[in-house]
MIVO-398189 format. One record per atom (N, C-alpha, C): chain; atom name; x, y, z. Coordinates in nm, 3 decimals. Each point is the difference from the previous one (the first is absolute). Layout:
N
  chaine  atome        x        y        z
       A     CA        X        Y        Z
...
This chain:
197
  chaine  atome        x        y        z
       A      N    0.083   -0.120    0.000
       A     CA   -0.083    0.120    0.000
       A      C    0.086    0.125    0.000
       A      N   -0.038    0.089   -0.118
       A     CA    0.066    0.190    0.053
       A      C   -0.065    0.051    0.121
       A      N    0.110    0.007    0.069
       A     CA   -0.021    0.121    0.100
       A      C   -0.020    0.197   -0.017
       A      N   -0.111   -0.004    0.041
       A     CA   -0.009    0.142   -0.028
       A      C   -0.015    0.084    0.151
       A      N    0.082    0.111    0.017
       A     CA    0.037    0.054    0.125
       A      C   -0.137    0.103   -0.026
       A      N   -0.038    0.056    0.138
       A     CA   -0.098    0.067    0.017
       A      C    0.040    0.155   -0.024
       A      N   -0.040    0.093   -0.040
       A     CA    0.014    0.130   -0.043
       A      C   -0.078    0.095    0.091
       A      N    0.043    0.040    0.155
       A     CA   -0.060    0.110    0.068
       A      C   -0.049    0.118   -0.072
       A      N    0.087    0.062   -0.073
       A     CA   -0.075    0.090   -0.069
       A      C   -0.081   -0.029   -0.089
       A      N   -0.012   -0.061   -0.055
       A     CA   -0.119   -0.017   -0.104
       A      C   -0.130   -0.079    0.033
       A      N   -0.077    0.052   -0.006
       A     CA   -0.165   -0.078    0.021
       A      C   -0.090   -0.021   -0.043
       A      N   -0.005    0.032   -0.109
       A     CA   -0.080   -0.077   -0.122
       A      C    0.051   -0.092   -0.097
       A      N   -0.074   -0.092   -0.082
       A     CA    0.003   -0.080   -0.104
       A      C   -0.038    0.061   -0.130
       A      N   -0.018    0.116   -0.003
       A     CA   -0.112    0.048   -0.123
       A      C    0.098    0.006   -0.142
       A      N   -0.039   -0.084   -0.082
       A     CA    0.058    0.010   -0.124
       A      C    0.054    0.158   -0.011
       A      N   -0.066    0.112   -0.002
       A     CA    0.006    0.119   -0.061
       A      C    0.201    0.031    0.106
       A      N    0.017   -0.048    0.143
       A     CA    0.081    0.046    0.066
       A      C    0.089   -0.113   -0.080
       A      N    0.001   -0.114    0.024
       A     CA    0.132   -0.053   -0.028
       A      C    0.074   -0.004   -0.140
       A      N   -0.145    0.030   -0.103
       A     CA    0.098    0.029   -0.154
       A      C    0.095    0.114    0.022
       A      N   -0.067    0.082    0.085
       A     CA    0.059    0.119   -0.002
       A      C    0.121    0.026    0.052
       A      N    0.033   -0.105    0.103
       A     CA    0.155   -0.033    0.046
       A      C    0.074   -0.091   -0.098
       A      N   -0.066   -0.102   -0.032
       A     CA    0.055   -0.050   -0.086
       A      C    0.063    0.048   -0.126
       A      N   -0.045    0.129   -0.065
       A     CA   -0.057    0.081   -0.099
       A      C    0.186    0.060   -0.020
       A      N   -0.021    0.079    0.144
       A     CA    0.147    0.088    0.018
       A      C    0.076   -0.113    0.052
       A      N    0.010   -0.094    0.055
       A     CA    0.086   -0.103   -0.006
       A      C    0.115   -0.032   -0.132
       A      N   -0.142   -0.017   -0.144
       A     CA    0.043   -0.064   -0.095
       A      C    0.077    0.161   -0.096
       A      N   -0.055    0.116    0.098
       A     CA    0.063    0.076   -0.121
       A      C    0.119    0.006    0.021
       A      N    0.077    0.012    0.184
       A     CA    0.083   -0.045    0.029
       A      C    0.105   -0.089   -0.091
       A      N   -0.052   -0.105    0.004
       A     CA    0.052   -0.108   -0.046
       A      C    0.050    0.020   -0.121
       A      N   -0.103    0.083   -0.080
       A     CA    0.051   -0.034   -0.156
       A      C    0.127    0.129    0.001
       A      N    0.023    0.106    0.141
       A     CA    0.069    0.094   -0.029
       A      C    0.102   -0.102    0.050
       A      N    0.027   -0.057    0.063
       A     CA    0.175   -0.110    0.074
       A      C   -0.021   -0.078   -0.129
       A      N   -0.088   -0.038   -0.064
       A     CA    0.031   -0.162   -0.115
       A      C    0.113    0.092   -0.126
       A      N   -0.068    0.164   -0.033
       A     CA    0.042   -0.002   -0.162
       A      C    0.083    0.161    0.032
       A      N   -0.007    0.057    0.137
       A     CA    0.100    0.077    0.025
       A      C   -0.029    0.127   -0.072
       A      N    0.007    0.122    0.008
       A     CA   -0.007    0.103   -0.094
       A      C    0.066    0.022   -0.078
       A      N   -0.048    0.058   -0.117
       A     CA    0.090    0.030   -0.108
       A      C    0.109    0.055   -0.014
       A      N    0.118   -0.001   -0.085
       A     CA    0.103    0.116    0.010
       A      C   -0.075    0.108   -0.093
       A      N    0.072    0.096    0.040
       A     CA   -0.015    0.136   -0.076
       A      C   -0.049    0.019   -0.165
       A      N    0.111   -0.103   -0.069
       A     CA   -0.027   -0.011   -0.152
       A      C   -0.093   -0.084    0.008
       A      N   -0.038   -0.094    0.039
       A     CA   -0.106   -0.056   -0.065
       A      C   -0.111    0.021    0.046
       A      N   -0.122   -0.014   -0.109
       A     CA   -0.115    0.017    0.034
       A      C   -0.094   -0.093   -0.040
       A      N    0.036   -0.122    0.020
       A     CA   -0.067   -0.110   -0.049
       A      C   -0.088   -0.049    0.139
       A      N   -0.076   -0.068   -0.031
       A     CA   -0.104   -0.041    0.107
       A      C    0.054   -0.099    0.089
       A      N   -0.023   -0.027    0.157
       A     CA    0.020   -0.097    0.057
       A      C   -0.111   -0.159   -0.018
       A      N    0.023   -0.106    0.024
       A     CA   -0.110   -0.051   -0.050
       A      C    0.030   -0.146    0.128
       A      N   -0.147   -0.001    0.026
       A     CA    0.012   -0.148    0.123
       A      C   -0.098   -0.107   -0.009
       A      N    0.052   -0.107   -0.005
       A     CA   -0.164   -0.067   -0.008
       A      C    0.010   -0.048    0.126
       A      N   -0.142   -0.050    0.027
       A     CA   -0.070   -0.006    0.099
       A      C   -0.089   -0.170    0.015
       A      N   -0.007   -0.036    0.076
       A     CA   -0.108   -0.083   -0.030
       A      C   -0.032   -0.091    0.184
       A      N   -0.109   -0.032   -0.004
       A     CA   -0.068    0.027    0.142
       A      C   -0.095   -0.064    0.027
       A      N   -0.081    0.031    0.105
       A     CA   -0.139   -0.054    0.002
       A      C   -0.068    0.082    0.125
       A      N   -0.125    0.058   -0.048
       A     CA   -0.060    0.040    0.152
       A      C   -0.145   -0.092    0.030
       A      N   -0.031    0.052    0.142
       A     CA   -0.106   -0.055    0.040
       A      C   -0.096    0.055    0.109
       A      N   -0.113    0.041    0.028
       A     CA   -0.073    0.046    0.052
       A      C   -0.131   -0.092    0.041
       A      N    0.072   -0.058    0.132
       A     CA   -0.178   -0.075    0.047
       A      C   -0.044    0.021    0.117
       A      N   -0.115   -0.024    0.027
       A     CA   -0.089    0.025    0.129
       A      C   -0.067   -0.128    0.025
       A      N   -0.066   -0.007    0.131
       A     CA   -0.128   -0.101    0.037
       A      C   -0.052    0.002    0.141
       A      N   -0.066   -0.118    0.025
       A     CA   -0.027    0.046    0.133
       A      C   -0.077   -0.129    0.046
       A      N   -0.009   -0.057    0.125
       A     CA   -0.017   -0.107    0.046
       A      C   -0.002    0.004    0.181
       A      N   -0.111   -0.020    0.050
       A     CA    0.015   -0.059    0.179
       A      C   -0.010    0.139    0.035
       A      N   -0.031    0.148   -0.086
       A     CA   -0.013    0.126    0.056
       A      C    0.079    0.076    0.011
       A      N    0.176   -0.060   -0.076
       A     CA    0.135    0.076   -0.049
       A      C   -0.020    0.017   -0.128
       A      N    0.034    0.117   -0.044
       A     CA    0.007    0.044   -0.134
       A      C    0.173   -0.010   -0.016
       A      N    0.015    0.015   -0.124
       A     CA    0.125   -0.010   -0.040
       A      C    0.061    0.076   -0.136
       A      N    0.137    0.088   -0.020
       A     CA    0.023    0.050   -0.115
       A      C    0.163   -0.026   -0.023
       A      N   -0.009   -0.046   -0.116
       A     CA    0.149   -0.097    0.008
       A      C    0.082    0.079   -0.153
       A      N    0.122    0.090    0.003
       A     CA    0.033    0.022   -0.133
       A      C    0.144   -0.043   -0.040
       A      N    0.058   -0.073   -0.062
       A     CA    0.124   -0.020   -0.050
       A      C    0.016    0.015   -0.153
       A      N    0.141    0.065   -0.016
       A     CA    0.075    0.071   -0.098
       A      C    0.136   -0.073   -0.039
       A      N    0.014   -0.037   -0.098
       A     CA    0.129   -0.037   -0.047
       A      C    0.050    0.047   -0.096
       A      N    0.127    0.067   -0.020
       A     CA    0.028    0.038   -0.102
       A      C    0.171    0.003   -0.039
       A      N    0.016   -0.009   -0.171
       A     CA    0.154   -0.099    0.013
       A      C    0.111    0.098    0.029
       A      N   -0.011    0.134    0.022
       A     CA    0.059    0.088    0.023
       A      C    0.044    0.077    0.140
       A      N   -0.071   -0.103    0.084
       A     CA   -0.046    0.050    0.166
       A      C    0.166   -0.128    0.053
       A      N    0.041    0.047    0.063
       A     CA    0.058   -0.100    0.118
       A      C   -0.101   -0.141    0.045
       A      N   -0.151    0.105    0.059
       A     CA   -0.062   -0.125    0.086
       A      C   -0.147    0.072   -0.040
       A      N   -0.119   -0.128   -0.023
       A     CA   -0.116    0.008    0.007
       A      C   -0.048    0.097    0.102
       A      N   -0.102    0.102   -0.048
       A     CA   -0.070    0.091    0.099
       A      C   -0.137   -0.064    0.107
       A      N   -0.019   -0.031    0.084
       A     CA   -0.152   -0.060    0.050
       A      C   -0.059    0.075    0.100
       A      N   -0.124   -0.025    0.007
       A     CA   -0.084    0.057    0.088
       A      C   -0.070   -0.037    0.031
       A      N   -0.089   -0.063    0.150
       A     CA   -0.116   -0.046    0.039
       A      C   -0.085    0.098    0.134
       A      N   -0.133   -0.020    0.004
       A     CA   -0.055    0.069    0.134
       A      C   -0.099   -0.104   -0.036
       A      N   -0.053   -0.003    0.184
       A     CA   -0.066   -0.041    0.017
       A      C   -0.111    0.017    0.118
       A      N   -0.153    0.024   -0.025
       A     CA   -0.084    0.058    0.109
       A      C   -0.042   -0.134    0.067
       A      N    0.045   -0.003    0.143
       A     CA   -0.078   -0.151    0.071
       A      C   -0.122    0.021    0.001
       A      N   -0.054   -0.108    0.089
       A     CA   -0.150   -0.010    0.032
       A      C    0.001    0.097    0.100
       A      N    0.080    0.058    0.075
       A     CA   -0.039    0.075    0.117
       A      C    0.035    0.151   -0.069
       A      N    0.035    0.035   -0.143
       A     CA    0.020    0.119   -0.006
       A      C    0.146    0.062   -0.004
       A      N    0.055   -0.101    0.061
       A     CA    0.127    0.020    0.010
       A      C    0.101    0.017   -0.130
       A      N    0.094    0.102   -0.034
       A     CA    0.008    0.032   -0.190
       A      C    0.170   -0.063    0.036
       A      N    0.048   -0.105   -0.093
       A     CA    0.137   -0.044   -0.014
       A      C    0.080    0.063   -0.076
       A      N    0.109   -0.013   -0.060
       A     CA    0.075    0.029   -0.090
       A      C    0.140   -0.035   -0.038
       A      N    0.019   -0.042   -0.075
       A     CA    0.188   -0.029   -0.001
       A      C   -0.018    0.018   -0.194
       A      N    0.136    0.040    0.029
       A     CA    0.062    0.023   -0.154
       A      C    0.132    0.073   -0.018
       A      N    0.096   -0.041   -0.101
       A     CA    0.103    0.013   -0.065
       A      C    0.056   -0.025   -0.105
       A      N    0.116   -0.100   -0.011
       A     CA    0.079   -0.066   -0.099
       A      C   -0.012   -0.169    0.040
       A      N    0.054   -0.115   -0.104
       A     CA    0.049   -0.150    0.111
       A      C    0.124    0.018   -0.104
       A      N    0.086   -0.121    0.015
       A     CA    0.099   -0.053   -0.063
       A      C   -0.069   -0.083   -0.062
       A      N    0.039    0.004   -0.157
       A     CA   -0.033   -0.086   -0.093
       A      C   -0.116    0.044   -0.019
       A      N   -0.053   -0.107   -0.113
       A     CA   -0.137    0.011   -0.078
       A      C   -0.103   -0.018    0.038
       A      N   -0.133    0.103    0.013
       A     CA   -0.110   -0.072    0.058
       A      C   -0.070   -0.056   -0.119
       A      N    0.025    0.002   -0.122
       A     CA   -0.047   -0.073   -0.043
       A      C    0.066   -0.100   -0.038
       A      N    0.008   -0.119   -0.007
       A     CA    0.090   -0.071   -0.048
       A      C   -0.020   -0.135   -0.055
       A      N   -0.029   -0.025   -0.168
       A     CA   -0.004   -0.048   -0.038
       A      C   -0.155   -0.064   -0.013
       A      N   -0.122    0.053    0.015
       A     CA   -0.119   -0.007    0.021
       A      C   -0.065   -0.010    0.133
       A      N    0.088    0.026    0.079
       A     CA   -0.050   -0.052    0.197
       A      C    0.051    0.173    0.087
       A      N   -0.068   -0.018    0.050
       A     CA   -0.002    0.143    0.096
       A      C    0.005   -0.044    0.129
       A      N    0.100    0.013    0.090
       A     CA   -0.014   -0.007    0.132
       A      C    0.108    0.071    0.084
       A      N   -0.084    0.085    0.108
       A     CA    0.075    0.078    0.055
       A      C   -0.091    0.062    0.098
       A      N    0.105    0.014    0.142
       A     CA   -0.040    0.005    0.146
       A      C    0.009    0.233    0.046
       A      N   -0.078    0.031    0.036
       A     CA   -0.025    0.090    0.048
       A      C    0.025    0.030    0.138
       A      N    0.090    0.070    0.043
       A     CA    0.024    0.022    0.133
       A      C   -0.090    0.143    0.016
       A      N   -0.140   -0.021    0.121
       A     CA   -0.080    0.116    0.000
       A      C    0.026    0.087    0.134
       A      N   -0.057    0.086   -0.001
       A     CA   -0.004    0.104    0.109
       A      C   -0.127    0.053    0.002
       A      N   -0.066    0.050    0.135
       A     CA   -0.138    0.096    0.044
       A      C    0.057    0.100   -0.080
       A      N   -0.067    0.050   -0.022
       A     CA    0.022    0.107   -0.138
       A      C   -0.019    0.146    0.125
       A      N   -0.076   -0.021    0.096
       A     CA   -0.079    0.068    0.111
       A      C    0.142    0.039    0.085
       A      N    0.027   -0.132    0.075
       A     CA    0.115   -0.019    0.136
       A      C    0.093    0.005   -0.052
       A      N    0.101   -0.080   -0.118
       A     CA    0.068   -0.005   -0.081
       A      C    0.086   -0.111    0.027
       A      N   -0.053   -0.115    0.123
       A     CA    0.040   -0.080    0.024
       A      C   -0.037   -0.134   -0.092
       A      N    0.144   -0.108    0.024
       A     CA   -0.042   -0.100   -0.091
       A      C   -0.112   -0.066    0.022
       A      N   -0.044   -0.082   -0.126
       A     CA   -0.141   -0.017   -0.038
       A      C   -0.020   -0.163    0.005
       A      N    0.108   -0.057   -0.030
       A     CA    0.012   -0.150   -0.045
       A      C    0.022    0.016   -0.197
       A      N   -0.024   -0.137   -0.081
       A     CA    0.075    0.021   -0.115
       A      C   -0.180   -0.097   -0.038
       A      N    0.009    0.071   -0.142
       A     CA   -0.097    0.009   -0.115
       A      C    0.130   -0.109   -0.108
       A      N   -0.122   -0.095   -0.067
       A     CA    0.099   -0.049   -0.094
       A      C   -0.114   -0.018   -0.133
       A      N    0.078    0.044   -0.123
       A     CA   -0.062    0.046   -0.126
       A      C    0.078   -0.106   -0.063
       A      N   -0.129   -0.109   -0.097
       A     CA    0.052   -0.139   -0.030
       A      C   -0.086   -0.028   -0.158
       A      N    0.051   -0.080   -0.077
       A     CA   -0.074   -0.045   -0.091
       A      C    0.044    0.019   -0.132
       A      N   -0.072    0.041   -0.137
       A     CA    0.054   -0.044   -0.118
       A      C   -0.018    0.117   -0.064
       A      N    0.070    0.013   -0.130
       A     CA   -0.035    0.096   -0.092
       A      C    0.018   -0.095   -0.153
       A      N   -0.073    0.075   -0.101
       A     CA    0.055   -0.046   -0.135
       A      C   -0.069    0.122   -0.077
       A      N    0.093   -0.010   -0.165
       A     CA   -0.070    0.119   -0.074
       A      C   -0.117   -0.070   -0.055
       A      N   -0.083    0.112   -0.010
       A     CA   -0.145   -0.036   -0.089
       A      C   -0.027    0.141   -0.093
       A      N    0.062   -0.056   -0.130
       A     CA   -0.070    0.070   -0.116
       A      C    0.123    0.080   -0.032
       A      N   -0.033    0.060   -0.169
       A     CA    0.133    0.051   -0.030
       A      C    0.049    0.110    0.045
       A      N    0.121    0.090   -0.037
       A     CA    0.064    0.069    0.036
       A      C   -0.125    0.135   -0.066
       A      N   -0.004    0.123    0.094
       A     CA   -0.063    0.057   -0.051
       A      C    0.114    0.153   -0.020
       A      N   -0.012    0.078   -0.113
       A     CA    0.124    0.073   -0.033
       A      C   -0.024    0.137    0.153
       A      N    0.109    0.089    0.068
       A     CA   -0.043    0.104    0.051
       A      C    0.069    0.129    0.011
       A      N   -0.002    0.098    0.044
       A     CA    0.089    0.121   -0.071
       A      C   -0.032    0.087    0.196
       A      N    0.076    0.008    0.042
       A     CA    0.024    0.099    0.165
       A      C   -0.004    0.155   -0.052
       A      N   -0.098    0.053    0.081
       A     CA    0.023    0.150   -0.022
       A      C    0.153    0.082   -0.014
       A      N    0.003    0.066   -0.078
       A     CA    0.192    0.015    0.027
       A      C    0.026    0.060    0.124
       A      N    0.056    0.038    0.003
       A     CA    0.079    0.057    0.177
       A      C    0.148    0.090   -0.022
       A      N   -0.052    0.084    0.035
       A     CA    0.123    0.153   -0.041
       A      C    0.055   -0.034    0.193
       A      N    0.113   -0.008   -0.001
       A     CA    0.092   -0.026    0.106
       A      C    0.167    0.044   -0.031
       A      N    0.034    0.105    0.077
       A     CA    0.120    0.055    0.002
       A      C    0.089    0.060   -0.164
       A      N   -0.102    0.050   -0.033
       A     CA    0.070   -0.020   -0.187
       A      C   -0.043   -0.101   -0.066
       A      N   -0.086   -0.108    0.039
       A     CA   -0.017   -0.101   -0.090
       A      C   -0.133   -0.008   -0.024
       A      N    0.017   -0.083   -0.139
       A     CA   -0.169   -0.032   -0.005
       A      C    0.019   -0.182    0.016
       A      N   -0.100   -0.089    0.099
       A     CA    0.017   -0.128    0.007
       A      C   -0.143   -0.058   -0.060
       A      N    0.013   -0.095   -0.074
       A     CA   -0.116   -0.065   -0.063
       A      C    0.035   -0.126    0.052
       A      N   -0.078   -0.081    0.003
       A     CA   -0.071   -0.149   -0.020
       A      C   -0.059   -0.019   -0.092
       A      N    0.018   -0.120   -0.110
       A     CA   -0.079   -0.100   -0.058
       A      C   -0.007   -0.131    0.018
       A      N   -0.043   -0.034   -0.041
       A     CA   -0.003   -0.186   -0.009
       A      C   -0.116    0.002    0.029
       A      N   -0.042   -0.191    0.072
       A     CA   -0.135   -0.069   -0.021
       A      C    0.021    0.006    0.153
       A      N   -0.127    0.014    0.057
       A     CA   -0.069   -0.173    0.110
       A      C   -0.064   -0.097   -0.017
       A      N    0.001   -0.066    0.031
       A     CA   -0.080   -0.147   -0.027
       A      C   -0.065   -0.048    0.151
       A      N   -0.165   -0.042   -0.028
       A     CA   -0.065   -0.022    0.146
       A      C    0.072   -0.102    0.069
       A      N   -0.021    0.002    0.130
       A     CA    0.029   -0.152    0.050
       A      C   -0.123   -0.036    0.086
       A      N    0.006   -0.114   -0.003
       A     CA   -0.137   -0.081    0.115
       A      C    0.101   -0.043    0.100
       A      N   -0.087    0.048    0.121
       A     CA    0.050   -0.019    0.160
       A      C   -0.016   -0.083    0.095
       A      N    0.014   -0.123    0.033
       A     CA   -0.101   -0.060    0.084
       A      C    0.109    0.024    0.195
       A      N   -0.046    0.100    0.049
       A     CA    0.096    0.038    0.152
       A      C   -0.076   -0.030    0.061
       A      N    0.059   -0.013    0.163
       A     CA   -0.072    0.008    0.116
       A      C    0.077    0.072    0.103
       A      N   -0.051    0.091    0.061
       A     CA    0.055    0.050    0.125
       A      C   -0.023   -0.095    0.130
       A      N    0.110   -0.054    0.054
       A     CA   -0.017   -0.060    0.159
       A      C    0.023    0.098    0.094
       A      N   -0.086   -0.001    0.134
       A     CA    0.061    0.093    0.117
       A      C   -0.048   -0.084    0.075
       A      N    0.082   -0.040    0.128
       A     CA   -0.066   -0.085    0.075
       A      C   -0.059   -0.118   -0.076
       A      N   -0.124   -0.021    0.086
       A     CA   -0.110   -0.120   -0.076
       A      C   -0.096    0.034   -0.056
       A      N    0.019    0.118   -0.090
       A     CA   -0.069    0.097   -0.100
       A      C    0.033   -0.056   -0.174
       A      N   -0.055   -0.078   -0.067
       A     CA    0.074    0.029   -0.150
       A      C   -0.148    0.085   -0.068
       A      N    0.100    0.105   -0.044
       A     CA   -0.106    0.063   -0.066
       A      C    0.083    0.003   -0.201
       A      N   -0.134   -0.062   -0.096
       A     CA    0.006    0.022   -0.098
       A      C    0.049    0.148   -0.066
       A      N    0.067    0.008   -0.111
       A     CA    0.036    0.127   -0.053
       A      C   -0.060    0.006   -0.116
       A      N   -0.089    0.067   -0.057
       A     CA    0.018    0.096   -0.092
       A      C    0.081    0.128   -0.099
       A      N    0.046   -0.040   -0.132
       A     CA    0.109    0.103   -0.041
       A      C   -0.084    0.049   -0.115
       A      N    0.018    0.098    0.082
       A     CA   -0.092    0.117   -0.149
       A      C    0.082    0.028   -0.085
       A      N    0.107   -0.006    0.076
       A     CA    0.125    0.081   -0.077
       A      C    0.133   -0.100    0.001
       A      N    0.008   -0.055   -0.136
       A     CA    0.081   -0.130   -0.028
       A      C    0.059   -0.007   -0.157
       A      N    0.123    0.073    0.006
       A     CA    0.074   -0.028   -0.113
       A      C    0.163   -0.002   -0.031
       A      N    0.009   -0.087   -0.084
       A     CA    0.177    0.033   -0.048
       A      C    0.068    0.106   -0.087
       A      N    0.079    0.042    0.015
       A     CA    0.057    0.106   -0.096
       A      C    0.109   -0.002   -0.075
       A      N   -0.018    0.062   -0.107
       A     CA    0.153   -0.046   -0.076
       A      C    0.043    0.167   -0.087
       A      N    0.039    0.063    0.095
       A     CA   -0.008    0.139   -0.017
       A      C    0.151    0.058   -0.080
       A      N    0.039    0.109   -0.081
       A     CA    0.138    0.043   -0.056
       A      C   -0.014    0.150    0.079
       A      N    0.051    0.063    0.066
       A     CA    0.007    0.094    0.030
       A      C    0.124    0.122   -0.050
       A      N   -0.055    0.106   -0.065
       A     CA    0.130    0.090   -0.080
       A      C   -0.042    0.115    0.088
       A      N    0.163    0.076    0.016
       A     CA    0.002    0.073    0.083
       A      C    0.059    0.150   -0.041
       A      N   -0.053    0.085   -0.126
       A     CA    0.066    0.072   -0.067
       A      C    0.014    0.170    0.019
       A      N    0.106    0.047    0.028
       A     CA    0.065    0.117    0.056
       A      C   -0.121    0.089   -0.113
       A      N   -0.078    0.111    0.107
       A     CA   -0.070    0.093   -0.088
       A      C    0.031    0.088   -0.103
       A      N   -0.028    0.015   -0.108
       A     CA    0.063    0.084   -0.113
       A      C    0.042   -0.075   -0.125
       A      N    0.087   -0.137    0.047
       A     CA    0.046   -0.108   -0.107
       A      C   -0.106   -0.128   -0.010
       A      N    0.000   -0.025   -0.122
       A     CA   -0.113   -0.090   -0.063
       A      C    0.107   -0.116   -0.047
């Protein structure tokens, strides 16, 4: 199983927060992968990418649950995120990085170290288990561009859906997941100094 360390500061699962770390993570990344330009040239930087995200929820015994993991080939380590509301109200949370792949090779499994999101004391550990595969073809996609420090950064490439079958354990809780949000990516990212085409 990946171990995933709990994240005091952070307390939500919400897709919209963790792309968004993830987001400047990867712009990061592509600035250490391809380095800035020298002076004379003005040719584009260029990175590919390729990944998988996931976005599920469910709920079972009166715990709800929101579970998000991020992989991407340009990151060091997978991004994750889980919360969770008990039956008594009580709101969980853990999230970070693990070592290695959470996805790996069609099987997903990986342990959550949580915290009271409230007290900020430990919580016990959440474990996110089960399968993935692609379903259906690659569909083509184009990222809004992004003007950053002198540059303009684009994305293209495809995603392709995937079907999810997870379960969240806590305790003697398994609660089914739902992924609304389930796909692979196979992205080229160019990174071109403003003014030169």
């Amino acid at each position: 199983m990946r171990q995933a360390g709990a994240a005091p500061g952070m307390a939500t699962a919400g897709w919209t927060g963790w792309v968004r770390r993830a987001a400047a993570a990867c712009a990061v990344a592509v600035v250490v992968a391809v380095g800035l330009p020298g002076s004379a040239s003005a040719a584009p930087d260029i990175v590919e990418e390729q990944g998988y995200a996931l976005e599920c929820s469910g709920a079972a015994d009166g715990y709800t649950a929101s579970v998000s993991l991020y992989q991407n080939s340009i990151l060091d380590a997978p991004v994750t995120s889980v919360t969770i509301e008990t039956s008594a109200g009580t709101e969980l949370g853990g999230e970070g990085t693990v070592a290695g792949d959470v996805f790996n090779d069609g099987s997903i499994d990986v342990d959550f170290a949580l915290i009271d999101l409230e007290t900020r004391l430990p919580a016990g550990t959440a474990t996110v288990a089960g399968s993935y595969e692609l379903s259906g073809r690659p569909s083509p996609v184009r990222q809004p561009a992004i003007r950053d420090d002198g540059y303009i950064i684009v994305s293209t490439g495809t995603n392709t859906a995937l079907s999810a079958d997870l379960t969240l354990q806590y305790g003697d809780t398994t609660i089914p997941l739902t992924c609304d949000t389930a796909f692979a990516f196979d992205l080229t990212t160019r990174r071109q100094p403003i003014g030169n085409r």
